[in-house]
Structure formats: structure tokens, C-alpha cells
PABA-356298 format. One record per atom (N, C-alpha, C): residue number from 1; chain; atom name; x, y, z. Coordinates in Angstrom, 3 decimals, padded with zeros to 6 digits. Layout:
<sites>
+-----+------+------+----------+----------+----------+
! pos ! unit ! site !       xx !       yy !       zz !
+-----+------+------+----------+----------+----------+
! NUM !    A !   CA !        X !        Y !        Z !
...
+-----+------+------+----------+----------+----------+
</sites>
This chain:
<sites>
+-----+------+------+----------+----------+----------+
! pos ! unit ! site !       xx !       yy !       zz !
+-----+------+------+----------+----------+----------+
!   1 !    A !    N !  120.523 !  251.352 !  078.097 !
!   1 !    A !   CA !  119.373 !  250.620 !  077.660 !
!   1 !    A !    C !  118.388 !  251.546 !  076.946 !
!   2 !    A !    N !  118.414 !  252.734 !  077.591 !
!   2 !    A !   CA !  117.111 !  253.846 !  076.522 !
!   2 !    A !    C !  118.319 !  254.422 !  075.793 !
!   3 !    A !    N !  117.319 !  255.238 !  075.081 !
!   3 !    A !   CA !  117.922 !  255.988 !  073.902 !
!   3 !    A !    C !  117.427 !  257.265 !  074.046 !
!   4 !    A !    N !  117.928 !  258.485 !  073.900 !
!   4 !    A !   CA !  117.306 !  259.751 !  073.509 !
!   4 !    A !    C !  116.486 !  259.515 !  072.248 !
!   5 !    A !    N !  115.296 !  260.405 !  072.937 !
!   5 !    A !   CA !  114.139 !  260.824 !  071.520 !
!   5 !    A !    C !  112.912 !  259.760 !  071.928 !
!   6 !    A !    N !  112.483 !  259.588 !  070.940 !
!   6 !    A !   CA !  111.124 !  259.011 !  070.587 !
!   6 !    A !    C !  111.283 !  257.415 !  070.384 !
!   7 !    A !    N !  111.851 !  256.759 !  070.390 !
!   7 !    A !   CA !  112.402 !  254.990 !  069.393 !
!   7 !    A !    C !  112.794 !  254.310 !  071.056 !
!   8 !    A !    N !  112.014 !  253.726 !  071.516 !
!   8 !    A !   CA !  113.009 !  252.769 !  072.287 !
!   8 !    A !    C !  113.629 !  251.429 !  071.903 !
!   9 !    A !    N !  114.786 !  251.271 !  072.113 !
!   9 !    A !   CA !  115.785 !  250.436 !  072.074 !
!   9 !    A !    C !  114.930 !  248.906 !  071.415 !
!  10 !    A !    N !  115.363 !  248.088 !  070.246 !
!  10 !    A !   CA !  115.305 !  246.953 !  069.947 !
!  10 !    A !    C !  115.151 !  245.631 !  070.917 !
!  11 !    A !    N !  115.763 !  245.923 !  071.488 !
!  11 !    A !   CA !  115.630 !  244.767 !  072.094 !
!  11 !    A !    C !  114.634 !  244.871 !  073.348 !
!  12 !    A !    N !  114.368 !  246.161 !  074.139 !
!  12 !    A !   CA !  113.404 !  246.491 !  075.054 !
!  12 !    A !    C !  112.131 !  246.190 !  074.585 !
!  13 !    A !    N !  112.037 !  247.034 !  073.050 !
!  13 !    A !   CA !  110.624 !  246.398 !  072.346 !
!  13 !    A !    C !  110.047 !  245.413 !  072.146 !
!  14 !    A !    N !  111.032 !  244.255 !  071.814 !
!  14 !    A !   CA !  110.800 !  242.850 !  071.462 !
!  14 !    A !    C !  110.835 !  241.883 !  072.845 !
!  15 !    A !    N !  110.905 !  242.396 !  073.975 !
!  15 !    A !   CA !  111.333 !  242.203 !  075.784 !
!  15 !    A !    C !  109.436 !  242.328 !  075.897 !
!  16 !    A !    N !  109.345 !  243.571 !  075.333 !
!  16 !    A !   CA !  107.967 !  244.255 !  075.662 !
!  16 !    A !    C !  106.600 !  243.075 !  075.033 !
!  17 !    A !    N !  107.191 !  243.303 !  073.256 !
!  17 !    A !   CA !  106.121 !  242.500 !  072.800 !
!  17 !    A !    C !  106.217 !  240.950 !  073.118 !
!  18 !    A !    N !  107.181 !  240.379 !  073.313 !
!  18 !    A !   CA !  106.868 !  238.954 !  073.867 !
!  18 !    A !    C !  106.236 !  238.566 !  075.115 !
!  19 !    A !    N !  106.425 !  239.888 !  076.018 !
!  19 !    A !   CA !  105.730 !  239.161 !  077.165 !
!  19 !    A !    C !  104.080 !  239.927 !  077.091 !
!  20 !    A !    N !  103.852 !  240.934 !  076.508 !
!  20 !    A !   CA !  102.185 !  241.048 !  076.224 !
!  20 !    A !    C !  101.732 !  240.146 !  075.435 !
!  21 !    A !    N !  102.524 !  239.282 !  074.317 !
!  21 !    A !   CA !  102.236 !  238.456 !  073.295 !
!  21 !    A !    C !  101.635 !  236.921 !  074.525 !
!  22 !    A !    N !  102.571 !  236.260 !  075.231 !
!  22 !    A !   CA !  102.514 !  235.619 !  076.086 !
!  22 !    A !    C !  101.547 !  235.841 !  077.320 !
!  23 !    A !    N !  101.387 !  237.225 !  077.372 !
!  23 !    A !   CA !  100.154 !  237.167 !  078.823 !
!  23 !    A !    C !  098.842 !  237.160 !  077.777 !
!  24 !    A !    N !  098.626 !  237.515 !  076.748 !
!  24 !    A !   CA !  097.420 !  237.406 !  075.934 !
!  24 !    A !    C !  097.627 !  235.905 !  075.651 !
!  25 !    A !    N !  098.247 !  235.087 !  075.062 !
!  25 !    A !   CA !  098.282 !  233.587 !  074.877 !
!  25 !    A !    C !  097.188 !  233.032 !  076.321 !
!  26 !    A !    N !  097.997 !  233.813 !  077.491 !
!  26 !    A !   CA !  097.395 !  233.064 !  078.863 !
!  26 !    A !    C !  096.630 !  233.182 !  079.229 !
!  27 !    A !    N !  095.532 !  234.572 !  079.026 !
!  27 !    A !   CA !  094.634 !  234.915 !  079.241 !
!  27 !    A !    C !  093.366 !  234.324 !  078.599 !
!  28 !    A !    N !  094.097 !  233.933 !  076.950 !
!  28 !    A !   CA !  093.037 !  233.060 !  076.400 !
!  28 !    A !    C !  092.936 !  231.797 !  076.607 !
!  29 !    A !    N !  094.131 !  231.190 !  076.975 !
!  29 !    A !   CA !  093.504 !  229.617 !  077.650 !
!  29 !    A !    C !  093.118 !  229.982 !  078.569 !
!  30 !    A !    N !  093.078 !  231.007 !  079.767 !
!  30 !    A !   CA !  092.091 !  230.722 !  080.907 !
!  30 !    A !    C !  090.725 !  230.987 !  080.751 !
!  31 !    A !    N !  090.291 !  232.249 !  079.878 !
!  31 !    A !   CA !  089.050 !  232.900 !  080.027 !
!  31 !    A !    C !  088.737 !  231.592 !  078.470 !
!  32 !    A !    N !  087.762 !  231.217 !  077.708 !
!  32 !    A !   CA !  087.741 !  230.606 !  076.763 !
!  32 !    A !    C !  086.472 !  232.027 !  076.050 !
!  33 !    A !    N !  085.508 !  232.412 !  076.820 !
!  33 !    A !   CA !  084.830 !  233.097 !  076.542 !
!  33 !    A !    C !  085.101 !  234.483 !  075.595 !
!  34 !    A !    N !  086.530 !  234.789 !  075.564 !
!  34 !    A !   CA !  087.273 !  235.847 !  075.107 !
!  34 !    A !    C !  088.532 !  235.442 !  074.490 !
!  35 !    A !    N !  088.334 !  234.462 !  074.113 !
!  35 !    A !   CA !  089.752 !  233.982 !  073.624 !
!  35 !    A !    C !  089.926 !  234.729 !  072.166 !
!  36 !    A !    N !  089.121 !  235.225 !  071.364 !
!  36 !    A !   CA !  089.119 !  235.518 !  070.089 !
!  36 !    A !    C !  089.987 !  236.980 !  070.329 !
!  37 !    A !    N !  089.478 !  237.583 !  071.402 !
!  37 !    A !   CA !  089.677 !  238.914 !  071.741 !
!  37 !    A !    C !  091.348 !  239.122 !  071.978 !
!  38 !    A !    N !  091.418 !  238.255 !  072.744 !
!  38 !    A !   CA !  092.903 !  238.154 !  073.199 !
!  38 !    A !    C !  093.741 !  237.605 !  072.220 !
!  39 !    A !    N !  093.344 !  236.906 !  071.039 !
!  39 !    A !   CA !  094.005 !  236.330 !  069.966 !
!  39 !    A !    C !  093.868 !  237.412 !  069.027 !
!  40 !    A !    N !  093.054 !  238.625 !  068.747 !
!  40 !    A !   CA !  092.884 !  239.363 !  067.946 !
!  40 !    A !    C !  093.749 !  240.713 !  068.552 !
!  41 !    A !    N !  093.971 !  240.554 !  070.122 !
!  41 !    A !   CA !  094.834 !  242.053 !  070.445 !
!  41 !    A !    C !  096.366 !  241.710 !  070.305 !
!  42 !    A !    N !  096.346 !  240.114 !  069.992 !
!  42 !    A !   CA !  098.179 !  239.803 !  069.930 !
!  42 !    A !    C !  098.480 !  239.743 !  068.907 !
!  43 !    A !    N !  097.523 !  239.907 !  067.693 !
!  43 !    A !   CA !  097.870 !  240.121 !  066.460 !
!  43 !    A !    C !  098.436 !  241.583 !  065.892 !
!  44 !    A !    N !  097.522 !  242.419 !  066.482 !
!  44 !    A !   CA !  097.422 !  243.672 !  066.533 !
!  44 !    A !    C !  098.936 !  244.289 !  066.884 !
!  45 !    A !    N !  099.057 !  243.944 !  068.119 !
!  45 !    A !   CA !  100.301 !  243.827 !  068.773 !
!  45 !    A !    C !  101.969 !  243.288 !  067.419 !
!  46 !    A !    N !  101.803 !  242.186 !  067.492 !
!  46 !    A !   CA !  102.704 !  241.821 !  066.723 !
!  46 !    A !    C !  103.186 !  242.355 !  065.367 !
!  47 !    A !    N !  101.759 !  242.933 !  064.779 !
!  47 !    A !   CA !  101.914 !  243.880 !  063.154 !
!  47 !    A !    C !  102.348 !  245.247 !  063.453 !
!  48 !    A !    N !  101.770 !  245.619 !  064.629 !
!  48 !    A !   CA !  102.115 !  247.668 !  064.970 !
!  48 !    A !    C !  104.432 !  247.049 !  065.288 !
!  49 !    A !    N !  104.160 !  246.055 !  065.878 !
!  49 !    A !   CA !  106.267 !  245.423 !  065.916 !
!  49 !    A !    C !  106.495 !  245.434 !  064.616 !
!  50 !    A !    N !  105.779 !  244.690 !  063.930 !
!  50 !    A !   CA !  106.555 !  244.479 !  062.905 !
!  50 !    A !    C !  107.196 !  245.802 !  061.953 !
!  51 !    A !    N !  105.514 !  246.487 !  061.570 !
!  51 !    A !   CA !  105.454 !  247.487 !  061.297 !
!  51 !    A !    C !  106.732 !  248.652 !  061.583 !
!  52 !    A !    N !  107.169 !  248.658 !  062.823 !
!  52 !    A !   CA !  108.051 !  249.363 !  063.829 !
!  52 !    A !    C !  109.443 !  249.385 !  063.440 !
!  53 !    A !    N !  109.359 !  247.700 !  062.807 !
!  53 !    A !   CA !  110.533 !  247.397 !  062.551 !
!  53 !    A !    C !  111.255 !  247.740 !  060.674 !
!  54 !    A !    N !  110.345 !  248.234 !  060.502 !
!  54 !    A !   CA !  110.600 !  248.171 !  058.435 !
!  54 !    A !    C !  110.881 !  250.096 !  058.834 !
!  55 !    A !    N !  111.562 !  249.947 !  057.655 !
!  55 !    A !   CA !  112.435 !  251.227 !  057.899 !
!  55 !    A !    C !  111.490 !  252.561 !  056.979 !
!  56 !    A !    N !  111.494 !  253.337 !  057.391 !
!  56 !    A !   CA !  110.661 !  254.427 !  057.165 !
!  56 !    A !    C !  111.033 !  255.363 !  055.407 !
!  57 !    A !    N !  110.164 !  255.520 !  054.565 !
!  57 !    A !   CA !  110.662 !  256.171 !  053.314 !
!  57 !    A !    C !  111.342 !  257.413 !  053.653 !
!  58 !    A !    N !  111.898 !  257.922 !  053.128 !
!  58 !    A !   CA !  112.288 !  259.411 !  053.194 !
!  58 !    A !    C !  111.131 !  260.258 !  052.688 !
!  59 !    A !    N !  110.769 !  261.569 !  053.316 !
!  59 !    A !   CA !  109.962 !  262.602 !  053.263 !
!  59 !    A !    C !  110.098 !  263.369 !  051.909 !
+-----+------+------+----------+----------+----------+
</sites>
């Protein structure tokens, strides 16, 4: 399931970001007072994945 080095595994990542994606969803229907916050850290979240996922230029 891990990998040597620095990169963890595809599918651990996307394991990872769906369920922080999902406890921020939940956090903002409960709290309403902070909902922007929690809608603005799952964005954040989802672009640093995406980001993660596009393949790097050569040096």
C-alpha cells in the first residue's frame, strides 16, 4: 500500500481526500456559522489533489 520516497500511493490519497472532503461537507451543515470556512478549506483541499495529480515538467 506505501511506496518508498516522498508520493503516497493513488489511491490512499484520494481514500484521504474524500473523507476530509466529506467531514468538511459535515461540519458545514452542522456549524452554519462557518460554513464558508469549511467550504473554502475543501476547495483548497481538492486543487492541492488535483494539482498532485498533473504530472510535473522536467527540470
Amino acid at each position: 500500500m506505501f511506496k518508498r520516497g516522498n508520493q503516497a500511493s493513488p489511491s490512499l490519497l484520494s481514500f484521504l481526500v474524500l473523507v476530509v472532503v466529506l467531514g468538511c461537507l459535515t461540519l458545514a451543515v452542522i456549524d452554519d456559522g462557518y460554513r464558508s470556512d469549511f467550504a473554502r478549506l475543501a476547495e483548497i483541499l481538492v486543487s492541492g489533489y488535483i494539482g498532485s495529480l498533473m504530472p510535473r515538467l522536467p527540470s
